[in-house]
Backbone as CSV, one residue per row, in Angstrom:
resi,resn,N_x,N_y,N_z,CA_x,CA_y,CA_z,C_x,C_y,C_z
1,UNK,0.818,-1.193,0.000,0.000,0.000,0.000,0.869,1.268,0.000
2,UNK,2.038,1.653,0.649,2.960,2.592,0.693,3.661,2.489,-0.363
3,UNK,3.722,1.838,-1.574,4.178,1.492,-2.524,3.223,2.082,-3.751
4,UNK,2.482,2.028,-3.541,1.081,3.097,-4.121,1.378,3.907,-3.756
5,UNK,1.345,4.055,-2.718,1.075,6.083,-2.403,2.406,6.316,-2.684
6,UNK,3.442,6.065,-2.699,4.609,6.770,-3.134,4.216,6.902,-4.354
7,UNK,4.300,5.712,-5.178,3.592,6.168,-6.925,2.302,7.873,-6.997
8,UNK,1.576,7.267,-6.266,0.943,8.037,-6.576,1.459,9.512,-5.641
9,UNK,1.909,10.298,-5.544,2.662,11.190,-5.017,3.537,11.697,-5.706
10,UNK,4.616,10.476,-6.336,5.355,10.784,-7.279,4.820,11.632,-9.022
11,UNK,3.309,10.596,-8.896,2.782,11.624,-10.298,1.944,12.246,-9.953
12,UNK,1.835,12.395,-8.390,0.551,14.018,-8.278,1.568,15.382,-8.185
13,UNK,2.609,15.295,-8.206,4.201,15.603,-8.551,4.270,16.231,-9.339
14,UNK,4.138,15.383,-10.420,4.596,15.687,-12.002,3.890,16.122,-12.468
15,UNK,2.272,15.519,-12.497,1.103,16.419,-13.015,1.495,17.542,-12.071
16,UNK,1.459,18.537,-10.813,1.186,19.595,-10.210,2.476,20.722,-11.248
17,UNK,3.718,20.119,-11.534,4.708,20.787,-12.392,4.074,21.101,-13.720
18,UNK,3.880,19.502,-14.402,3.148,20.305,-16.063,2.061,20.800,-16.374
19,UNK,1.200,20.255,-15.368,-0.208,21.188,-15.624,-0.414,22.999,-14.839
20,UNK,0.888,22.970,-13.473,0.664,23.948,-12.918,1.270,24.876,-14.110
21,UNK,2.227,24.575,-14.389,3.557,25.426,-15.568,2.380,26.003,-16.901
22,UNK,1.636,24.973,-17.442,1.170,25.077,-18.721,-0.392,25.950,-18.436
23,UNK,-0.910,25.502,-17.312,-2.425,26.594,-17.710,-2.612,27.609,-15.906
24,UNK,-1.295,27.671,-15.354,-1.643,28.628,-14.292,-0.366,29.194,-14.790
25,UNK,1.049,28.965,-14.167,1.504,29.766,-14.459,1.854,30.881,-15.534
26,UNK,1.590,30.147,-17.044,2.121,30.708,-18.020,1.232,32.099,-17.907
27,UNK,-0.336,31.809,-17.860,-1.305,32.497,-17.547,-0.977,33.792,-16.532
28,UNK,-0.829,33.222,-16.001,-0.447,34.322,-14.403,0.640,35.568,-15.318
29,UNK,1.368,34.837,-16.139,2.748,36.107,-15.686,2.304,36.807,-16.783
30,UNK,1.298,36.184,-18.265,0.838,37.035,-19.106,0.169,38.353,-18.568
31,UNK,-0.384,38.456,-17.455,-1.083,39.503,-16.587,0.045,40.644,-16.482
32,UNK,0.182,41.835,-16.374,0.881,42.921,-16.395,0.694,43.704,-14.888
33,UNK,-0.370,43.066,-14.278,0.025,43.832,-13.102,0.444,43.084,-11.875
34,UNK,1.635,42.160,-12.242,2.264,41.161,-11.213,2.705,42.361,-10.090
35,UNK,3.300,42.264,-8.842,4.169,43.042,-8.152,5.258,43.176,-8.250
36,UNK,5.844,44.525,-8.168,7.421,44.724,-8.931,8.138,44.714,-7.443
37,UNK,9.399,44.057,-6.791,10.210,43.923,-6.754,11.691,43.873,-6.876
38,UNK,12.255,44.578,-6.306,13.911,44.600,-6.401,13.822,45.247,-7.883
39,UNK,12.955,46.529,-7.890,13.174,46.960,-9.810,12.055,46.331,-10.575
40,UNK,11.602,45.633,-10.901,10.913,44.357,-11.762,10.284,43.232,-11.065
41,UNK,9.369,42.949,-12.433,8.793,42.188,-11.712,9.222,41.046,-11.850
42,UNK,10.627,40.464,-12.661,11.287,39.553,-12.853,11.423,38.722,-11.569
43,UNK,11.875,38.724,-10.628,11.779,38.179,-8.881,10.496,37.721,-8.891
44,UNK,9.749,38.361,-8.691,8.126,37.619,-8.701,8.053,36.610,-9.170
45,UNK,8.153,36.816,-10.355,7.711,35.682,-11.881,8.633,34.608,-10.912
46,UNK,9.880,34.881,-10.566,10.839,33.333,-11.094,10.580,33.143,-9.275
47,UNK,9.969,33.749,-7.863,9.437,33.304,-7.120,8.091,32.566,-7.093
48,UNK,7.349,32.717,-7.934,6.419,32.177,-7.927,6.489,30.582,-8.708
49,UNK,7.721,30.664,-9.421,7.924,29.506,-10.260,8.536,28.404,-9.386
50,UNK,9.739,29.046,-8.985,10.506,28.298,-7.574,9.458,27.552,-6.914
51,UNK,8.821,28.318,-6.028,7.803,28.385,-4.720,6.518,26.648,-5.241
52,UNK,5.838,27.382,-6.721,5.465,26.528,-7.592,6.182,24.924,-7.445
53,UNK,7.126,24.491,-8.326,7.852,23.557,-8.205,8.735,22.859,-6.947
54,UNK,8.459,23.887,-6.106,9.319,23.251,-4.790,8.016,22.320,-4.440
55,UNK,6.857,23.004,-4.256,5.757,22.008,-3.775,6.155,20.435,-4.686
56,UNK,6.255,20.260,-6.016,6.423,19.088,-6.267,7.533,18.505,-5.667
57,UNK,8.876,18.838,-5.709,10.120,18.206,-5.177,10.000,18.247,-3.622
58,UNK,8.808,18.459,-3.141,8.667,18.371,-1.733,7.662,16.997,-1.537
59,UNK,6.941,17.008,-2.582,5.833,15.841,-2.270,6.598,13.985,-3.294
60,UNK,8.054,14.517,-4.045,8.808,13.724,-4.250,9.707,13.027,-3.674
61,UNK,9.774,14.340,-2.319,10.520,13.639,-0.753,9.999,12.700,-0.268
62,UNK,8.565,13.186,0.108,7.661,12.267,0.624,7.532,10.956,0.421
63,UNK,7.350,10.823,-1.068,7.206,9.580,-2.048,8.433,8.431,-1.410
64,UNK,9.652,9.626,-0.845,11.449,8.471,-1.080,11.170,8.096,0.786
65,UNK,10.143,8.880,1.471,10.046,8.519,2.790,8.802,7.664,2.746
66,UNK,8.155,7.102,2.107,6.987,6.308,1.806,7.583,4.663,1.422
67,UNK,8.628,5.338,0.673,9.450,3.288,0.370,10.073,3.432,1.274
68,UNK,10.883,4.539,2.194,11.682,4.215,2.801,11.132,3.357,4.264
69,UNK,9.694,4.071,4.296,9.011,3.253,5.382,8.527,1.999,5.382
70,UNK,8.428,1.704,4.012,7.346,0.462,3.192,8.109,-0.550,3.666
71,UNK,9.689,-0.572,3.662,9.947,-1.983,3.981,11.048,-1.920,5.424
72,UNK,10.390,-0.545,5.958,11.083,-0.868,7.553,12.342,-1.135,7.929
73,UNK,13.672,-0.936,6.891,15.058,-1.880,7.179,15.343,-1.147,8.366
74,UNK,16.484,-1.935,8.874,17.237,-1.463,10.280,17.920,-0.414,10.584
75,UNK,18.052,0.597,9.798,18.979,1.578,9.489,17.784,2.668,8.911
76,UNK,16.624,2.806,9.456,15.567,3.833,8.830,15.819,5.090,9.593
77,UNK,16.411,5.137,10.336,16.855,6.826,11.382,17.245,7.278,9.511
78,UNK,19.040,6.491,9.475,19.662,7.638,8.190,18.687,7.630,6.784
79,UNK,17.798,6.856,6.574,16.905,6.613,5.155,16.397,8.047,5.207
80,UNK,15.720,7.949,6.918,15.150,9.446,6.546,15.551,10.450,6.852
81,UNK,17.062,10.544,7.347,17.913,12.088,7.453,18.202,12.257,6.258
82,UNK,18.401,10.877,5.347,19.108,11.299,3.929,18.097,11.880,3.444
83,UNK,16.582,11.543,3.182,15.784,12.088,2.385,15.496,13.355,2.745
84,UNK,15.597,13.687,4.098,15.006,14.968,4.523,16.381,15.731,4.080
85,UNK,17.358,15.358,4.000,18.594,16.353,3.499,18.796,16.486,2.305
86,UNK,18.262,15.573,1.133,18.208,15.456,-0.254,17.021,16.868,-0.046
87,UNK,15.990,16.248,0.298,14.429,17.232,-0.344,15.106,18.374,-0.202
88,UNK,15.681,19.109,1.288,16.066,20.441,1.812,17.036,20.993,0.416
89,UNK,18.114,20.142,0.459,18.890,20.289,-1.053,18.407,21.057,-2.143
90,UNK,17.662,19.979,-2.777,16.682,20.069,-3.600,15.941,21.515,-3.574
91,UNK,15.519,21.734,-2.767,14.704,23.275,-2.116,15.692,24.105,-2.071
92,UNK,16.908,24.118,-1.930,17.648,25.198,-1.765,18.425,25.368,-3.081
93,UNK,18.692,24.293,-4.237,19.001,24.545,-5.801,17.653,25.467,-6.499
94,UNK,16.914,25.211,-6.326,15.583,25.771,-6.981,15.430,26.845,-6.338
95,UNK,15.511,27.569,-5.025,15.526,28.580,-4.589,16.290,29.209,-5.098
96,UNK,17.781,29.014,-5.177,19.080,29.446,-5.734,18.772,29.825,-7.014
97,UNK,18.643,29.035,-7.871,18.706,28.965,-9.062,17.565,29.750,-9.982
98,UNK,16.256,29.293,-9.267,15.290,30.083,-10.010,15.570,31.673,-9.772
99,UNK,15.800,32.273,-8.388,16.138,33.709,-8.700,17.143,34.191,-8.530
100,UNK,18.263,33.148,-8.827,19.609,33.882,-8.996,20.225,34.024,-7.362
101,UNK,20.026,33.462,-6.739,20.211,33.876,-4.994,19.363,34.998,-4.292
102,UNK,18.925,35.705,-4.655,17.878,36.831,-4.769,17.178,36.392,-3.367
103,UNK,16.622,35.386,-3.358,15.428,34.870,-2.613,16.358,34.171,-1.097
104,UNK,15.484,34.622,0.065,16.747,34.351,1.152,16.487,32.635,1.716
105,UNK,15.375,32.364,1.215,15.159,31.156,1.572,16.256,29.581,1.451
106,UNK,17.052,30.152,0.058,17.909,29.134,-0.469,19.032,28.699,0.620
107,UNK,19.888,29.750,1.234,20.218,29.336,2.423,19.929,28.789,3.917
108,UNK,19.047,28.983,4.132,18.352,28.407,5.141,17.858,26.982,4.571
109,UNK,17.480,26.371,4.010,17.099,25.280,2.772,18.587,25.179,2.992
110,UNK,19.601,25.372,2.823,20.626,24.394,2.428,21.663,24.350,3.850
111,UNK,21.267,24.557,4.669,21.416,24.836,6.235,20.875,23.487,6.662
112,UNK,19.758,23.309,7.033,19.203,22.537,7.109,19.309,21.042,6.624
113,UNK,19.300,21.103,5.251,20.286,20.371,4.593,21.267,19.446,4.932
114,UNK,22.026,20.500,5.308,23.472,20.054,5.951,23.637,19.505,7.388
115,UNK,22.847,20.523,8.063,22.449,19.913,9.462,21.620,18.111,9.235
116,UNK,20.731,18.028,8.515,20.355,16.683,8.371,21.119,15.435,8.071
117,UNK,22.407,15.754,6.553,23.364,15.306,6.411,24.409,14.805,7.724
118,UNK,24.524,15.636,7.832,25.862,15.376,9.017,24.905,14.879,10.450
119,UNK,23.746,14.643,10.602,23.159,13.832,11.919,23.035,12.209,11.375
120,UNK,23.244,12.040,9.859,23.020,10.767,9.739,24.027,9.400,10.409
C-alpha cells in the first residue's frame, strides 16, 4: 500500500509541475500587473515559479520517505535524514537557481540540509 502512495505522489508531482507550468503559471505572468520587486517584476515571476515547483520536489521527498518506510530496514533513522537532506537540497538549488540567490530562503534550505546530512 505505501508502494502506491509513493507512486501516486510521485505523479501528483509531475502532473502539479506540467499542468501547474502550462495553464496557471504561463497564464499568471501574461497579466501585467504582477508586483514589482527589487526593480521588476522579474523576482516575482521566477518566485512564484521556484515556490510553484518546490511544492512538487517536496511531495517527491515524501514519495522516497513512503518506500523508505514500506519496507522498515534497520537503518531507517539515516533513510530518513538522507531524504530529509536530499528534499532540503533540492529546495535550496531551486531557490538558488530560479532567482539567482535573490530569494533568502535558499540558504536556510541548504542549512538545514546540511544539518540533516551530518546527523546521519
Amino acid at each position: 500500500m505505501l508502494i502506491t502512495a509513493a507512486f501516486l505522489a510521485v505523479l501528483i508531482g509531475l502532473s502539479h509541475s506540467v499542468l501547474g507550468e502550462r495553464y496557471i503559471l504561463i497564464r499568471l505572468f501574461r497579466r501585467g500587473d504582477l508586483p514589482v520587486l527589487f526593480g521588476s517584476d522579474w523576482f516575482t515571476r521566477r518566485t512564484l515559479r521556484f515556490a510553484w515547483h518546490l511544492t512538487t520536489a517536496a511531495w517527491w521527498g515524501m514519495a522516497g520517505l513512503l518506500l523508505a518506510v514500506s519496507d522498515g530496514g534497520p537503518d531507517l533513522r539515516g533513510t530518513v535524514l538522507a531524504a530529509i537532506a536530499l528534499i532540503f537540497l533540492v529546495s535550496a538549488l531551486l531557490a538558488a537557481g530560479f532567482t539567482r540567490f535573490r530569494h533568502f530562503a535558499w540558504p536556510i534550505f541548504l542549512a538545514i540540509s546540511l544539518m540533516a546530512a551530518f546527523s546521519i
